[in-house]
VEXDREN-2710 file (C-alpha; in Angstrom, 1 decimal):
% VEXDREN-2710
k/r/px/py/pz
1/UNK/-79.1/4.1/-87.0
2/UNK/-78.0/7.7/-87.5
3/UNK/-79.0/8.4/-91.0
4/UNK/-77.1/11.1/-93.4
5/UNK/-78.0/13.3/-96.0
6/UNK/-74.8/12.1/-97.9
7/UNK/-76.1/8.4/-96.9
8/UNK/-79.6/8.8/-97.3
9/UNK/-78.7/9.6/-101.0
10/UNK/-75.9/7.2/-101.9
11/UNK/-79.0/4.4/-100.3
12/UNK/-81.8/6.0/-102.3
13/UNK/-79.7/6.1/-106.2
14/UNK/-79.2/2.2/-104.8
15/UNK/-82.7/1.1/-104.1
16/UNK/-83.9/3.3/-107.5
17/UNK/-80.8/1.1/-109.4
18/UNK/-82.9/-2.2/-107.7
19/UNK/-78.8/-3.3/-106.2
20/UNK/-78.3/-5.1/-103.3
21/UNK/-75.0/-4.4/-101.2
22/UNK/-73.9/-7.5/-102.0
23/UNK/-73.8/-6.7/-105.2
24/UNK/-72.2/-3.9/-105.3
25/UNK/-69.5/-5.4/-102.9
26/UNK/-68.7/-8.4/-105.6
27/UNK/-68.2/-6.3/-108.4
28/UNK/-66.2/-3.4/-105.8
29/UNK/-64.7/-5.4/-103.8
30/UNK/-66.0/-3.3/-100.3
31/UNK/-66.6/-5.0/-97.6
32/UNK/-70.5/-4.8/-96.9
33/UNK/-69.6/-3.8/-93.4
34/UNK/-68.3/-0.5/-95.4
35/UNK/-71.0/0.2/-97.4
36/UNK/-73.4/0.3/-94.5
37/UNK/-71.5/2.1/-92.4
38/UNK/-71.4/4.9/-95.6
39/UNK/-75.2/4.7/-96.1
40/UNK/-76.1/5.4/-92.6
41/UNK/-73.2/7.9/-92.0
42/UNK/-71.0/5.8/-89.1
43/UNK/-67.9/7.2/-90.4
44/UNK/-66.0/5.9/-87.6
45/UNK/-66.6/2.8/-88.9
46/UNK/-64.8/3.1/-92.1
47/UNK/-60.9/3.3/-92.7
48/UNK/-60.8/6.7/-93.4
49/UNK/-58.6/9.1/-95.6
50/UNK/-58.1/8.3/-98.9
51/UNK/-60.0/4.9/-98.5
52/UNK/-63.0/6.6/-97.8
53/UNK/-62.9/8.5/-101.0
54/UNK/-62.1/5.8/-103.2
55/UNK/-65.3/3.6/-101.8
56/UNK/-67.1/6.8/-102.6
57/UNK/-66.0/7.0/-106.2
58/UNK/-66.0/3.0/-106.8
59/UNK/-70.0/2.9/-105.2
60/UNK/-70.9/6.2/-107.8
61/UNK/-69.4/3.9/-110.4
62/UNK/-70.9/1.2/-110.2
63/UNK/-74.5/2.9/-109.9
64/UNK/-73.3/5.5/-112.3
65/UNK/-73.3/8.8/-110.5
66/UNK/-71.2/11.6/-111.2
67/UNK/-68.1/10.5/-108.9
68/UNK/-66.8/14.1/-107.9
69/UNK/-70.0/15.0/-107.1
70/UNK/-70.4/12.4/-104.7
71/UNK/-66.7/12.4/-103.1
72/UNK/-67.6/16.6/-102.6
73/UNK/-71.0/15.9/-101.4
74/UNK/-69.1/13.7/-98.6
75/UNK/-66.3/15.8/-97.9
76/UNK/-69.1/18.6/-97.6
77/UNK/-70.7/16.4/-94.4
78/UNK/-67.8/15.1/-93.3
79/UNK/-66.2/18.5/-92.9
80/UNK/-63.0/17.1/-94.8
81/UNK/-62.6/19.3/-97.8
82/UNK/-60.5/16.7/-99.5
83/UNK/-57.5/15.6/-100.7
84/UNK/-55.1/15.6/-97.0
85/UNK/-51.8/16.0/-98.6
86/UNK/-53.2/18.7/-101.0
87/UNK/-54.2/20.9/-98.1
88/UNK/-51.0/20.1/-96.0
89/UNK/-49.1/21.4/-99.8
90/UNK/-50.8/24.7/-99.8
91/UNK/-50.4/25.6/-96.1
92/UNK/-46.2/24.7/-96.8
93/UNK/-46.2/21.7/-94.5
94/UNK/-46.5/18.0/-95.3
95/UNK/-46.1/14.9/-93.6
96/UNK/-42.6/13.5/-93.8
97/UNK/-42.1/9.7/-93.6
98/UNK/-38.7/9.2/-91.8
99/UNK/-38.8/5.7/-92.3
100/UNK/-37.3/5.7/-95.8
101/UNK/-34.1/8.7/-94.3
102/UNK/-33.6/6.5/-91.3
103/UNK/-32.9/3.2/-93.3
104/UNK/-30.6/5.2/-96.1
105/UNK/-28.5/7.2/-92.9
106/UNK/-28.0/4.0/-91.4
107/UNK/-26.9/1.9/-95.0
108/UNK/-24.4/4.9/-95.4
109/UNK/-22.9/4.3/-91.9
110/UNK/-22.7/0.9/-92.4
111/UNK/-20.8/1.0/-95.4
112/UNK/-18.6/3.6/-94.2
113/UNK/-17.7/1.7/-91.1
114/UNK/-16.7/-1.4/-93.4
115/UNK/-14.8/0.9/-95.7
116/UNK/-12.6/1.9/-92.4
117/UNK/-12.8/-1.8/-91.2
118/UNK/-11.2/-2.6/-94.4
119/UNK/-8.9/0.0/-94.4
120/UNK/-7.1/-0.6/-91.3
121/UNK/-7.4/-4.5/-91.8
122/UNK/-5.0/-3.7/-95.1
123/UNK/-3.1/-1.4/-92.7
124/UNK/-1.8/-3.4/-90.1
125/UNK/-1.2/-6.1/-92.9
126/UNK/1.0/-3.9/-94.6
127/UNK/2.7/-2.8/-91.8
128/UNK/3.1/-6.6/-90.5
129/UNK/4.4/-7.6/-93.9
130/UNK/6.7/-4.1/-93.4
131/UNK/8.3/-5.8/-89.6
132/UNK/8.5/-8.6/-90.8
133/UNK/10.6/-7.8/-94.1
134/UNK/13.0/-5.6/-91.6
135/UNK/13.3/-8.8/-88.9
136/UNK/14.6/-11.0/-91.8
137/UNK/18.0/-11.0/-93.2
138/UNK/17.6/-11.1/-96.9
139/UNK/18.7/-14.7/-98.0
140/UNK/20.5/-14.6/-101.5
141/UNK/21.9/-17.6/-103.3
142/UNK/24.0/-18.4/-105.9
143/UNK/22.1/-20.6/-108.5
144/UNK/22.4/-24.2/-108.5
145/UNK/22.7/-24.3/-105.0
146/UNK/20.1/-26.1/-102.7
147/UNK/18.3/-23.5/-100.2
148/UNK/19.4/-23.3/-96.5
149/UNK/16.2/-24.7/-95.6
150/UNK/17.0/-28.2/-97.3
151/UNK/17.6/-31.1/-95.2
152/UNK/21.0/-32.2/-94.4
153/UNK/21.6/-35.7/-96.5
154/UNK/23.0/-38.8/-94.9
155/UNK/26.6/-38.7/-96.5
156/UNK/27.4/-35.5/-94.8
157/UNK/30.7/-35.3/-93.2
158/UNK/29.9/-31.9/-91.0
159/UNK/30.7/-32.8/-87.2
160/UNK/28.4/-30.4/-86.3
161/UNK/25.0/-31.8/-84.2
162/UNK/21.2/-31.7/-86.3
163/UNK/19.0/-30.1/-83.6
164/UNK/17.5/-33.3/-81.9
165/UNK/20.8/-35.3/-81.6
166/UNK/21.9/-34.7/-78.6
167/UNK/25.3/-37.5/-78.6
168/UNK/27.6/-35.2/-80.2
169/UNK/31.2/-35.1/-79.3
170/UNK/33.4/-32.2/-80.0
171/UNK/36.0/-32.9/-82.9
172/UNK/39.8/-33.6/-81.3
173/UNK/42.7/-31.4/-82.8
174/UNK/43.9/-34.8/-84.3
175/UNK/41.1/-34.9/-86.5
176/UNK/41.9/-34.1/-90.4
177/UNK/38.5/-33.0/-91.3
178/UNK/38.7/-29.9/-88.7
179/UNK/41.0/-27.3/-90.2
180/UNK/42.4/-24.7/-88.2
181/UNK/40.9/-21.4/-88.5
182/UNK/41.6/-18.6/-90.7
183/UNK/42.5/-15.4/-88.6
184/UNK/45.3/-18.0/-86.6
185/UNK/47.5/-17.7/-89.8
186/UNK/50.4/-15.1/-88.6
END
């Protein structure tokens, strides 16, 4: 075991205090695993970063040492003088996450390429509904009549053939129902 002077103290204000690890772990909530590794100075073995400092300042707690003291005493072995983001601040240059930019960019694009999906969808509906107004003769009729559409009743006297029958005859010039036409008049 590679011993500390940071260690060696934070074990020494434990033993005076007559706590066990596993006490302090219950009431902390640190692994013992962690709190070895921080008496005997295996740094490696710990998390690291911020972690490391908030075991510090929960252990000084609980045996009621002056936390600041302690977290400075460690960064003073450790040769980390603190606070990571605090250091990257004053030298102009902190770590970015991208994660967060990444996920907004691509919601943005999304949206914008359903926005134009949308837009030509309603584009080539209105120019559909456009062709097809231009296609059709415009149908007018004079009220109280039935529309072209309706079916042709029984009782009709037309001689001219529904579109399945195919028995039709042509109407003779004897026939009265078949008038001549209008333009022969002269």
């Amino acid at each position: 075991m590679s011993s500390s002077a940071f260690g060696e103290h934070l074990k020494r204000e434990r033993e005076m205090r007559g706590v066990s690890l596993e006490e302090i772990s219950a009431v902390t909530r640190i692994s013992t695993r962690f709190l070895d590794a921080m008496e005997n100075g295996r740094w490696e073995q710990l998390p690291g970063g911020a972690f490391n400092r908030g075991f510090i300042r929960a252990t000084a707690r609980f045996l009621g040492l002056d936390e600041d003291g302690m977290v400075s005493e460690y960064a003073l072995e450790t040769g980390n003088s603190g606070d990571t983001y605090a250091n990257a601040a004053a030298n102009g240059a902190l770590p970015r996450d991208w994660k967060p930019l990444i996920v907004a960019i691509g919601l943005f694009v999304a949206a914008i390429c359903l926005i134009a999906a949308g837009l030509f969808a309603y584009h080539r509906h209105r120019l559909r509904m456009a062709n097809r107004s231009q296609n059709e003769p415009a149908m007018v009729q004079a009220p109280g009549t039935p529309p072209a559409s309706a079916p042709a009743t029984a009782t009709s006297t037309s001689n001219s053939p529904s579109p399945g029958d195919t028995s039709f005859t042509p109407p003779s010039s004897a026939d009265p129902a078949v008038a001549p036409p209008a333009g022969d008049l002269h």
